[in-house]
C-alpha positions as CSV (number, residue, x, y, z in Angstrom):
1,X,-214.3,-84.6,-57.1
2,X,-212.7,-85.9,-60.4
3,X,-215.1,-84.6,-63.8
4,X,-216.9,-87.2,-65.4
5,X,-217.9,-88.0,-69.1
6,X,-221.5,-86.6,-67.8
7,X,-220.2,-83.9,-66.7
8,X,-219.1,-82.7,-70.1
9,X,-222.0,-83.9,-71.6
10,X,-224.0,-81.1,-69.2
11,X,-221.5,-78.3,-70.2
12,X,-221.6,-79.1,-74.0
13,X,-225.2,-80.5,-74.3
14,X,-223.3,-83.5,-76.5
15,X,-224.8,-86.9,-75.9
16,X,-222.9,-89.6,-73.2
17,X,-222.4,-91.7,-77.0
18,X,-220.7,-88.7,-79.1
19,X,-218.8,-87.9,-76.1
20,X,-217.7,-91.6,-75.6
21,X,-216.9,-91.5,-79.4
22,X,-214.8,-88.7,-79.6
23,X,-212.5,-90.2,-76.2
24,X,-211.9,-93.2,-77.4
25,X,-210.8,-92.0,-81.1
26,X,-213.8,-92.1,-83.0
27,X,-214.4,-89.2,-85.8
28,X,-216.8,-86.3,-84.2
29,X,-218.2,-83.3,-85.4
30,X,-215.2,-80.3,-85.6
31,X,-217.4,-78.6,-84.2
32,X,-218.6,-80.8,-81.3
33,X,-214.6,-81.9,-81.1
34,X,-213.4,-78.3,-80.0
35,X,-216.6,-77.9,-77.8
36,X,-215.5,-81.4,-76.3
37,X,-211.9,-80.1,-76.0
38,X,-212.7,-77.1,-74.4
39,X,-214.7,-78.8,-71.9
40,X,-212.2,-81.1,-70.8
41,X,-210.0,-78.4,-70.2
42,X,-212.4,-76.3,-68.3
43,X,-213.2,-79.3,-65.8
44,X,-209.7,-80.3,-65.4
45,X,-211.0,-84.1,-67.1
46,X,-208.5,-87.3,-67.2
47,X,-209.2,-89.8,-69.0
48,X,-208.7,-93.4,-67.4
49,X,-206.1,-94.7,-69.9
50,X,-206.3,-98.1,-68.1
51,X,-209.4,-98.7,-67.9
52,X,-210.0,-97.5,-71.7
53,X,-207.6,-99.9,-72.9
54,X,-209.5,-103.1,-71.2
55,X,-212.4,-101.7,-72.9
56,X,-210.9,-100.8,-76.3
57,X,-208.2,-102.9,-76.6
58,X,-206.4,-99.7,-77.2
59,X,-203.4,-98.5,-75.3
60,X,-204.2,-95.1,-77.0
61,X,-200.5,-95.1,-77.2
62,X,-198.3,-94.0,-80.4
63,X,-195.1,-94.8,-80.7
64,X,-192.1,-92.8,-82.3
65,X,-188.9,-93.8,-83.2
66,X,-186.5,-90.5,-84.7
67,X,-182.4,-91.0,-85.3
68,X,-181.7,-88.7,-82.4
69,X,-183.5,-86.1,-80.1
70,X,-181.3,-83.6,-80.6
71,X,-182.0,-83.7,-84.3
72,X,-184.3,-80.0,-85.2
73,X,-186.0,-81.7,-87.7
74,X,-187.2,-84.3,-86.2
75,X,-188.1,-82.9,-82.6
76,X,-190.2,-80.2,-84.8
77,X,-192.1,-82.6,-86.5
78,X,-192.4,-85.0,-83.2
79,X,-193.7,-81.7,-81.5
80,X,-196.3,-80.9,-83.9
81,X,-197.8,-84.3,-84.3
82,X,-197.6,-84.6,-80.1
83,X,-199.9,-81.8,-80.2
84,X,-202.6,-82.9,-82.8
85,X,-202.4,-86.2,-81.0
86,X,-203.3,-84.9,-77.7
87,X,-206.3,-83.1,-78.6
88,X,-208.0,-86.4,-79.1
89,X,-206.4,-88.8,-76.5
90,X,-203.3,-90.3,-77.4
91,X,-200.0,-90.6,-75.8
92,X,-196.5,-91.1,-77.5
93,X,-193.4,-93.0,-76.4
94,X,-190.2,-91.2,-78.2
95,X,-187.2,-93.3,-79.0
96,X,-183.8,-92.8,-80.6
97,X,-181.4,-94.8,-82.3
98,X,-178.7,-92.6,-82.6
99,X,-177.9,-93.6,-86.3
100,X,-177.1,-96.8,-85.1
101,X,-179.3,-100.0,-87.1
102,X,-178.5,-102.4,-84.2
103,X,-180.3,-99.6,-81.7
104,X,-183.2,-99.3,-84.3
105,X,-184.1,-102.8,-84.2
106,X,-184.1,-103.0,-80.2
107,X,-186.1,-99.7,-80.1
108,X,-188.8,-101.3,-82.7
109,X,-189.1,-104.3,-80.7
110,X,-189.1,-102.0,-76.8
111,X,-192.0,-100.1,-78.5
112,X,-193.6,-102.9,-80.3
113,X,-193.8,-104.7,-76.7
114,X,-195.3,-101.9,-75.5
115,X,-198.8,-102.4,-77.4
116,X,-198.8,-99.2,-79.4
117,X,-201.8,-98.6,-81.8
118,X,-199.7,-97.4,-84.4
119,X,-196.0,-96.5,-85.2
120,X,-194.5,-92.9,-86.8
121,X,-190.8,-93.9,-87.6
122,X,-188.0,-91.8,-89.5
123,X,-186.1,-95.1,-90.4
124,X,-182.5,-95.7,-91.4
125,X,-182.3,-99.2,-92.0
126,X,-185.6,-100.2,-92.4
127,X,-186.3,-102.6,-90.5
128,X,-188.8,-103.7,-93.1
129,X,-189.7,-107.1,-91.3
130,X,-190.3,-106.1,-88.0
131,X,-192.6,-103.4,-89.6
132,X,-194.3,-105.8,-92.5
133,X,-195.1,-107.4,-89.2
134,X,-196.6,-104.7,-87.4
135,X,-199.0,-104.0,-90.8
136,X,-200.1,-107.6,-90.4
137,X,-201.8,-106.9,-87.1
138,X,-203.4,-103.9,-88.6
139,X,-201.1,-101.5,-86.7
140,X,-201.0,-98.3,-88.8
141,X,-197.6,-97.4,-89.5
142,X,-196.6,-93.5,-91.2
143,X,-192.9,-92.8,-92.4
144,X,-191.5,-89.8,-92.3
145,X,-188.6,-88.6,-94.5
146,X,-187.4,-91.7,-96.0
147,X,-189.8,-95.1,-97.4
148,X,-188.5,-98.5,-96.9
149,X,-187.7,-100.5,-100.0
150,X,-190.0,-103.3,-101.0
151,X,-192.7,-102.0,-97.8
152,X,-196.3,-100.5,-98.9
153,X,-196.4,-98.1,-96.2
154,X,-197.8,-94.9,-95.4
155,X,-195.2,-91.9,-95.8
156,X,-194.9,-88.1,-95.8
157,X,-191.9,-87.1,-97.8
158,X,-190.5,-83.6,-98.8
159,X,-189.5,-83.0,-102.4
160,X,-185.7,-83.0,-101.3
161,X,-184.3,-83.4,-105.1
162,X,-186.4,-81.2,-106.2
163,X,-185.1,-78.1,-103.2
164,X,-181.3,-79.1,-103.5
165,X,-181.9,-78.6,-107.4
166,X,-183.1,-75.2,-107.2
167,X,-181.0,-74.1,-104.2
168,X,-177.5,-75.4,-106.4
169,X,-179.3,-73.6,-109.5
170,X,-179.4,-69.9,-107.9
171,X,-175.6,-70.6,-107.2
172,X,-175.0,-71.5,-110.7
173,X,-177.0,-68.8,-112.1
174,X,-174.6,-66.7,-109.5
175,X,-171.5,-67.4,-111.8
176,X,-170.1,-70.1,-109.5
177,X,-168.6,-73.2,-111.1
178,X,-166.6,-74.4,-107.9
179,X,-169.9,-75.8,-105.9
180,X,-169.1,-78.2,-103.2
181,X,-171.6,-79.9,-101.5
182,X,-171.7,-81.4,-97.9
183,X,-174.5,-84.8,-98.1
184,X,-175.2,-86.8,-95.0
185,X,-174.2,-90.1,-94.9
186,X,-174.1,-92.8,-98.2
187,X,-177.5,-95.0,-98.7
188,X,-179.5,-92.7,-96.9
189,X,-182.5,-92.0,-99.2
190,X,-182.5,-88.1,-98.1
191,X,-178.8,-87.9,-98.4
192,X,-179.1,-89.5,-101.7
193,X,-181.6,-87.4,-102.9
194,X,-180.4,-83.8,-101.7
195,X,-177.0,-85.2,-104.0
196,X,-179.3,-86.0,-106.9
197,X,-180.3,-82.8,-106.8
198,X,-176.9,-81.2,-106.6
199,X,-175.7,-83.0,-109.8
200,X,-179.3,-82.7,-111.3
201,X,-178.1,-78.7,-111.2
202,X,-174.7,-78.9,-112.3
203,X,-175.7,-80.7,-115.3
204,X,-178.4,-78.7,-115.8
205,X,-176.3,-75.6,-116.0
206,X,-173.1,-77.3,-118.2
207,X,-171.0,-77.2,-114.7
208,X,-168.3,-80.2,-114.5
209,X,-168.8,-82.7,-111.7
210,X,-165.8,-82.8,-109.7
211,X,-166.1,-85.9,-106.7
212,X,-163.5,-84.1,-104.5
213,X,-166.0,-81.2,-104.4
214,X,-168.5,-83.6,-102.5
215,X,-168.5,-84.6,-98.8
216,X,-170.2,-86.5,-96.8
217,X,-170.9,-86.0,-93.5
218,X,-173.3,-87.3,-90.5
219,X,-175.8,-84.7,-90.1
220,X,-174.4,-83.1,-87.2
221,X,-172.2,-80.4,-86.3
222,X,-168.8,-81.8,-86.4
223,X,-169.1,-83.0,-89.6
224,X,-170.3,-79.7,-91.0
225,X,-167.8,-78.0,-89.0
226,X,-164.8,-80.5,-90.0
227,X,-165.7,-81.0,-93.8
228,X,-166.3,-77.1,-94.6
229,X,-163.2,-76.9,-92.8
230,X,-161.9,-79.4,-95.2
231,X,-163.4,-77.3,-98.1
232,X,-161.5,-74.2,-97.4
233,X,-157.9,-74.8,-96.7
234,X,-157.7,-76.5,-99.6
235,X,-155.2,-74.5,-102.3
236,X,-158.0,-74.2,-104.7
237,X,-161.6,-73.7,-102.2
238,X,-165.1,-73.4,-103.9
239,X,-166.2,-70.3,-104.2
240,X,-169.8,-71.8,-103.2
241,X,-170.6,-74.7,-100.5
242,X,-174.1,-75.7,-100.1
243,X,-175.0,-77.8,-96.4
244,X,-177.9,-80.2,-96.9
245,X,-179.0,-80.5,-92.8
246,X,-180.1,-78.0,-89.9
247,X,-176.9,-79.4,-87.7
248,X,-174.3,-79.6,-90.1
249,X,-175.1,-76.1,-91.7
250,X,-174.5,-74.6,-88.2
251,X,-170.9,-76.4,-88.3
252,X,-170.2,-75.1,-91.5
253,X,-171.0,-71.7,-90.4
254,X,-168.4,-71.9,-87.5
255,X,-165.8,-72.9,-89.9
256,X,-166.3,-69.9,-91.9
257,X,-166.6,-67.6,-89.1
258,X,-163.3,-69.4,-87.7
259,X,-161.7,-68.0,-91.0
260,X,-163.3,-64.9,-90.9
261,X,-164.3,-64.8,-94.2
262,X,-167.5,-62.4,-96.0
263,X,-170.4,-64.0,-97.2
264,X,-171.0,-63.6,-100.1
265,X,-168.0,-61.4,-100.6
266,X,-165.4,-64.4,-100.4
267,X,-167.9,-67.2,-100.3
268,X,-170.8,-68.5,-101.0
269,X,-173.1,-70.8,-98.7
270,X,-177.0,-72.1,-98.8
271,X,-177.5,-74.2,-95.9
272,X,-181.0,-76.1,-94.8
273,X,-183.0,-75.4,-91.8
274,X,-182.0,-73.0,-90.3
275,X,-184.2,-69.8,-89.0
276,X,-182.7,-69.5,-85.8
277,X,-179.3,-69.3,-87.4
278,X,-180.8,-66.4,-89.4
279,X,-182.1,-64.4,-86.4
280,X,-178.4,-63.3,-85.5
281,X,-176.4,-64.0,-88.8
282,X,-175.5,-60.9,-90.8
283,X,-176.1,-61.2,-93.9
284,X,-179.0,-63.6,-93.2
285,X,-178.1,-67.4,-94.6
286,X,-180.1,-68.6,-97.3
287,X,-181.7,-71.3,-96.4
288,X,-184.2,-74.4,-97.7
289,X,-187.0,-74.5,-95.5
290,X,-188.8,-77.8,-95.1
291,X,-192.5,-77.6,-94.2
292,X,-192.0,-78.7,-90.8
293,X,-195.8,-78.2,-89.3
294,X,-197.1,-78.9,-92.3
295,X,-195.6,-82.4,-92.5
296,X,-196.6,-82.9,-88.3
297,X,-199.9,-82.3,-89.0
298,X,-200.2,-84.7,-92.6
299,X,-198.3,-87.3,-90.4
300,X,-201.2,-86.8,-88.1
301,X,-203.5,-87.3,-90.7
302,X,-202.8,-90.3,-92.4
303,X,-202.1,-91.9,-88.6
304,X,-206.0,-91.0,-87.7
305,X,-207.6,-91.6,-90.4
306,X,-206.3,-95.5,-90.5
307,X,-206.3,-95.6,-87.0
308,X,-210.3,-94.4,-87.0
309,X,-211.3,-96.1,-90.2
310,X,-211.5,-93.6,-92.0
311,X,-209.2,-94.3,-94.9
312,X,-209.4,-97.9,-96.5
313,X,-206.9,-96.8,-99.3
314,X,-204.7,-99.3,-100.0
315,X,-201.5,-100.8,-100.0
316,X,-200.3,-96.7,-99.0
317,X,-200.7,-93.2,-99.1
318,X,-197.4,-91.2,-100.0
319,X,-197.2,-87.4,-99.5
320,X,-195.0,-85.5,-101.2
321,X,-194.5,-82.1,-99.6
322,X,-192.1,-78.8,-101.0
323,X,-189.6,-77.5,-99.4
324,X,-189.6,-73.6,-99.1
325,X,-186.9,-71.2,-100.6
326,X,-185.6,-68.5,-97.7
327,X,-183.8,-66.1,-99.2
328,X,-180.4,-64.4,-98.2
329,X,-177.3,-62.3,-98.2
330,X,-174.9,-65.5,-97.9
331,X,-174.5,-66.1,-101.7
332,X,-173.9,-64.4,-104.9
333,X,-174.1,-62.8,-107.6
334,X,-170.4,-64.2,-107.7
335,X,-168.0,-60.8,-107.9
């Protein structure tokens, strides 16, 4: 016989109301929340989604829309904000676009038919009007990575001029002067940033621009692999390359390891998200680390509180989260 809501009120003592509450999204106790949680587990309870939406008018249903789901960065996140989400009810539906705006749109609108009480997006176009749209009808809607021009919107970001500063810095402060950086792709506000931050460091440290040192890639592996390729048969390589994405920076380790050249001992590299790269690499890369639980869980956050009522602040709340340094073998000091 299928547990009931009495049922866990008998095993935690809570009342039928605080019980109810707590299903249905409301703001509990922590402490009666875990004893809740733990009860549901122990009787095996399922929650009638149907019938809770009739009552609710909630599909208790998020939706998520990330470039690609073979992206690390994203799937971590995604992972991390499935599981604070589940502890209290709700259900995702995970889409990608592929990079492609065209796709965004349709996925936006696929998910936006789909009744979902609020939206966690990693956008590359915007869509700005479909989501202005989504605000009007009080659907909560949480950025992640990049904001959308001219749209007061909830967002977690990561510090990413800031950490491409200080990563190009400890090259410079190496005795490197031939930096090449590999970006993603033009227009996109992390891409742009993590370049900022390059150039920030260069002219921070008296270091001559030089464009032909700076590609731009697609955040994946071929176009870490290709462009670091790129890099070194030229007649006069950098003596230092930093990667600004998980994917790419395992492309442009292939290409060195294709060449068979030392790190640091013949080049230098700093790459970006990367700990399983680490685990078999000697000498370990050094990496920038973004805070991936930590932004699931903010994400979380800001997407209860406005879906509870919890926070009133308006237009937006904006997060600004550092990245970590991990340190390693793969660059200088510059022999």
């Amino acid at each position: 016989m299928a547990a009931t809501m009495k049922d866990i009120a008998r095993l935690t003592g809570l009342s039928l109301a605080t019980i109810s509450k707590y299903l249905n999204g409301g703001h509990v106790l922590p402490a009666n929340q875990q004893a809740i949680d733990q009860a549901i587990h122990q009787l095996g309870y399922t929650v009638n989604s149907v019938a809770r939406s009739l009552k609710t008018r909630r599909s208790m249903t998020i939706g998520v829309l990330i470039p690609h789901l073979e992206n690390v960065f994203s799937t971590s996140i995604i992972s991390e904000l499935e599981d604070k989400l589940h502890q209290i009810g709700y259900s995702t539906i995970i889409c990608d676009y592929h990079h492609d705006p065209a796709l965004e749109a349709e996925k936006l609108g696929f998910l936006t038919d789909r009744q979902i009480d609020g939206l966690v997006m990693m956008p590359l176009s915007g869509c700005r009007e479909a989501l202005a749209k989504l605000k009007e009808r009080q659907i909560p809607v949480v950025l992640i990575d990049r904001p959308v021009e001219g749209l007061d919107c909830d967002a977690v970001l990561v510090k990413n001029r800031k950490a491409s500063f200080q990563a190009v810095s400890r090259l410079a402060e190496a005795g490197h002067e031939r930096i090449a950086v590999i970006c993603g792709p033009q227009g996109v506000y992390t891409a742009d940033e993590r370049l900022y931050g390059y150039k920030d460091a260069l002219t921070h440290y008296r270091i001559k621009i030089d464009e032909d040192l700076i590609q731009y890639g697609h955040y994946d592996t071929e176009s870490g692999y290709t462009l670091t390729a790129r890099l070194l048969d030229r007649q006069k390589p950098p003596t230092a390359v930093f990667v600004t994405n998980h994917e790419m920076t395992y492309g442009a380790v292939l290409a060195v390891h294709e060449r068979d050249l030392l790190m640091p001992d013949q080049l230098s590299l700093i790459g970006f998200d990367h700990q399983l790269l680490n685990q078999v690499l000697r000498p370990k890369l050094a990496v920038v680390m973004q805070p991936l639980k930590q932004i699931g869980h903010t994400v979380a956050e800001l997407l209860l509180n406005r879906l509870t009522g919890r926070d009133h602040q308006c237009p937006a709340q904006v997060r600004y989260l550092d990245a970590v340094w991990q340190n390693g073998g793969s660059y200088g000091p510059l022999s």
